[in-house]
N, C-alpha and C positions, 0 to 999 in steps of 0.2 A: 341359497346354498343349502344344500340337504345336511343332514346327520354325516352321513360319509364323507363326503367332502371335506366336512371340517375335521372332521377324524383325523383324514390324512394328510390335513392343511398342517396340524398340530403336532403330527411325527414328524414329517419335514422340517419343521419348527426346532424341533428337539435335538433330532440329528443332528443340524446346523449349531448346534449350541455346543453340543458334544463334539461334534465336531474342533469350533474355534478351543474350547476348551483345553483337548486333544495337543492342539498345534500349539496354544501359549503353554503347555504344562509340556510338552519337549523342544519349545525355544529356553524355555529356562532350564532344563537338565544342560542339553546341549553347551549354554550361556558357563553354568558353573562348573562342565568337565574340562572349557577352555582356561577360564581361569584357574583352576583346581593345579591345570599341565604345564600353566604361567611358571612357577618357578623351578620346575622340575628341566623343563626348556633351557632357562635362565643357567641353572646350575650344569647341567648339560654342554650348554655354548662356553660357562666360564672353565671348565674344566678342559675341555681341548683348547683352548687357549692357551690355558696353563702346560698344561702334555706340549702344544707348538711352541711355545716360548723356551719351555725346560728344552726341548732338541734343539734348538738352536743357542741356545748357551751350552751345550754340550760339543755344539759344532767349531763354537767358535773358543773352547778351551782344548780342543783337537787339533786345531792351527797354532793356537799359542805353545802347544808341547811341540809342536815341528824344531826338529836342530836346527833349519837354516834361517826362523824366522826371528826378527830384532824386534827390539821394543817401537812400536809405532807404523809397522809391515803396514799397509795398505789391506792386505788379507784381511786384518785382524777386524775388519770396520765393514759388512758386505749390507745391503741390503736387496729384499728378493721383494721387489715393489715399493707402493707408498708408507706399507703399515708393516711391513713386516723384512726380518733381520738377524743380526748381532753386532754387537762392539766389544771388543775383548781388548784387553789393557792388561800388558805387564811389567809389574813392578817389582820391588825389593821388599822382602818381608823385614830387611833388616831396619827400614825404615821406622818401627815400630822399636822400642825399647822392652828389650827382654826381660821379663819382670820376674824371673828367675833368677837373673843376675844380682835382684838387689841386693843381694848380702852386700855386695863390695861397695864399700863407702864413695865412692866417686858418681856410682850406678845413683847410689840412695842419695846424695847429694842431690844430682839431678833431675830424679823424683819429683823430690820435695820443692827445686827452683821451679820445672814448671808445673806444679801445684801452683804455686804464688802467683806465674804468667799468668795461670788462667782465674787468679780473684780470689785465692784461698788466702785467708790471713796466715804466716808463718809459723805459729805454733800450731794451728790447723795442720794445715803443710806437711812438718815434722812429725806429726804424731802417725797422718795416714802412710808416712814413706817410711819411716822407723819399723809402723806394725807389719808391713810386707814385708821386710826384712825378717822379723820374728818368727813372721807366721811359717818361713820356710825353712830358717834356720835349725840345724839339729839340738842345738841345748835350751835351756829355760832360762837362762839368763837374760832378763828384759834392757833391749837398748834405753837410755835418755828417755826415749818419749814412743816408747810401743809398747808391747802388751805381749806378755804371757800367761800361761793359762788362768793364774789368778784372777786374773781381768772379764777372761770369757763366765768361766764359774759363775764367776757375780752376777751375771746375764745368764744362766741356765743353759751352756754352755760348754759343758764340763771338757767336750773331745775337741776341743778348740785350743790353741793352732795343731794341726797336725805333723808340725816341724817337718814338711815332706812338699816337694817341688808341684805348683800350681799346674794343674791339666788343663782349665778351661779357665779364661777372662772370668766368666761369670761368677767362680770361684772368690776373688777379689772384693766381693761386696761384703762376702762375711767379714773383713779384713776391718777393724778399728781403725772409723777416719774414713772408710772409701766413701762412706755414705753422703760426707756432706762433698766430697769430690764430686762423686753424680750428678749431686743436685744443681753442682757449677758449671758442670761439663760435661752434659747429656752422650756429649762425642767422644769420652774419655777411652772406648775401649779401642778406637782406631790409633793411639797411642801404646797400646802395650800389645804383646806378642808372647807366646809360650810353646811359637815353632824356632823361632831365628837359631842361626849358629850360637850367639851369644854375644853378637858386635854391631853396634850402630853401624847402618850402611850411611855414608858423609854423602852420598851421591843420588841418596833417596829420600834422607829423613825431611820431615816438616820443621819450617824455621824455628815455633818455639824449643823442637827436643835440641836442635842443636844451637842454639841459645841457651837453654839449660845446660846440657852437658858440657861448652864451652868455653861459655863466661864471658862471652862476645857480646856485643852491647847490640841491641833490637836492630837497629840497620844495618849493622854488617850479616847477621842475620838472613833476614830478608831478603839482600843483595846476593847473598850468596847462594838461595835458591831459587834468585830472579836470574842470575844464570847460566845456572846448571840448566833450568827449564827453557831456554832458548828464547826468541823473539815472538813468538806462541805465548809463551808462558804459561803452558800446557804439560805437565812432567808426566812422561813416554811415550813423547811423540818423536816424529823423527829428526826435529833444529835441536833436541836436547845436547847440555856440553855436559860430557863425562870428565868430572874433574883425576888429571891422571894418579897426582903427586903431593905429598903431604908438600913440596911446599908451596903450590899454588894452594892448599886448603889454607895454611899460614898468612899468606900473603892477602888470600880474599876476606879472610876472619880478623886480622890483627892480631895472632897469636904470635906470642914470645914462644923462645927454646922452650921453656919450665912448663909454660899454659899447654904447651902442646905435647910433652912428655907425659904429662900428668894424664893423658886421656890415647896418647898411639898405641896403646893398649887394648883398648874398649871400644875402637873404633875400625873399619874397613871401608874400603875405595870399592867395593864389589862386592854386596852379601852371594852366598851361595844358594841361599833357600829364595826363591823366586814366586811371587802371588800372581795370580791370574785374576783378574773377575772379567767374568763375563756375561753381558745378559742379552737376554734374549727378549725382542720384543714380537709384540701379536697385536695389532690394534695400539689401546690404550693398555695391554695390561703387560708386564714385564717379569721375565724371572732370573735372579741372578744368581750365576754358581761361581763359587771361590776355588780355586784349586791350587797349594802348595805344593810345590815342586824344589825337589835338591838338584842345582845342577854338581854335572859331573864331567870331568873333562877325560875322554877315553882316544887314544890314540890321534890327537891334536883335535877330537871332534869335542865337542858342548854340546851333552844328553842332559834332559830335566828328568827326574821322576817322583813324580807324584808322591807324599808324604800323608798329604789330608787335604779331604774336601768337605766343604758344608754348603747350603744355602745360604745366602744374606737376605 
């Protein structure tokens, strides 16, 4: 082989090198703009999820505001495929205990009883149901076992209580005593309410609030919202029994004349303010929207309107 030959045996050579080169040095650009697009992808798909789920819990608190639709409508439950949907469920906000109400010693009584249901020792109890009372009440005069401002002070807390009506649950923590409630009853806030009329709904509540507010002993309890909730034992569906008449409440509770005086006050067969949740599903991912509604009864017709809505 001559001089030239190999000359050009040897670019060839080089080319080819350059070449491969060339091709692994934009297999791996190429390699890391894929992965680089991996989560921007990612976040991309979970966000129209999120946008399809959110329309469809919008859809299905659209049916639930309809005048002619009842608690447990077949509407209220559609699905459009395997993976995708709504369920929407409405219930009674009165279900919930108006923690604005506590001033009134009956309210705060039963507070502080189911504080104890749920594992709070009694002077525990007492001190977190007293400070709610305080916290909203207009003067400074500390109940038994709650806390006016002197208390907070001591804590660096000086604009504490505000003596003025809770706006939001979350509010409540600042409150002497909520904290160790939390710690016992992570679920505590699905118990209280700062939309209701102001009247336990007897047709809604969960067995301990009306246990507490009461004084019914744990199985009549039970019994009495095993059912109201029908043979399902599912509450707002469509077997539920709407209890009509305080004296079928009496009769199911074992309430005396007195027991039951003591609380036909603070009590309703039908809240007015009406909760929606409804979610929306996409896949695996879900988004639920809450919407309070006042009904309103206009010319023999039952209109809801909307009061407040949040995400859950």
């Amino acid at each position: 082989m001559n001089l030239s030959s190999q000359h050009l045996s040897g670019e060839r050579g080089m080319a080819l090198l350059l070449v491969l080169v060339a091709v692994m040095a934009l297999s791996l650009i190429v390699a890391a703009l894929w992965e680089s697009s991996q989560p921007s992808w990612e976040e991309s798909t979970l966000a129209r999820a999120r946008y399809r789920a959110g329309l469809l819990a919008e859809s299905g608190v659209a049916i639930a505001l309809h005048p002619r639709i009842e608690p447990g409508d077949v509407a209220l439950r559609q699905a459009f495929g395997a993976e995708t949907g709504f369920d929407a469920r409405i219930t009674s906000e009165g279900a919930r205990i108006p923690v604005n109400s506590v001033e009134d010693a009956k309210i705060r009584e039963a507070v502080s009883e189911m504080f104890v249901l749920w594992g709070l020792d009694g002077a525990s109890a007492s001190t977190a149901a007293d400070s709610l009372a305080d916290w909203i009440d207009e003067d400074s005069e500390v109940l038994p076992n709650g806390a006016e401002n002197a208390f907070y002070a001591g804590l660096d807390y000086p604009e504490f209580p505000p003596n003025a009506a809770f706006t939001t649950l979350e509010q409540m923590l600042f409150v002497n005593g909520m904290d160790r409630v939390a710690r016992i009853q992570p679920m505590w806030r699905n118990y209280f309410t700062v939309h209701s009329e102001g009247l336990i709904d007897l047709n809604a509540a969960p067995w301990d609030v009306v246990m507490a507010l009461t004084g019914t002993t744990r199985d009549s309890a039970v019994n009495f919202v095993a059912v109201r909730n029908g043979d399902d034992g599912v509450p707002g569906t469509v077997d539920d029994h709407e209890i009509q008449d305080a004296g079928e409440v009496r009769a199911l509770l074992g309430l005396s004349d007195d027991e039951w005086d003591a609380i036909s006050a603070l009590v309703t067969l039908s809240g007015s303010v009406k909760r929606i949740e409804s979610i929306g599903r996409v896949g695996d991912f879900t988004e639920t929207l809450v919407v309070l509604a006042r009904e309103v009864q206009e010319d023999g017709q039952s209109t809801l309107t909307p009061v407040a809505r949040f995400r859950k």
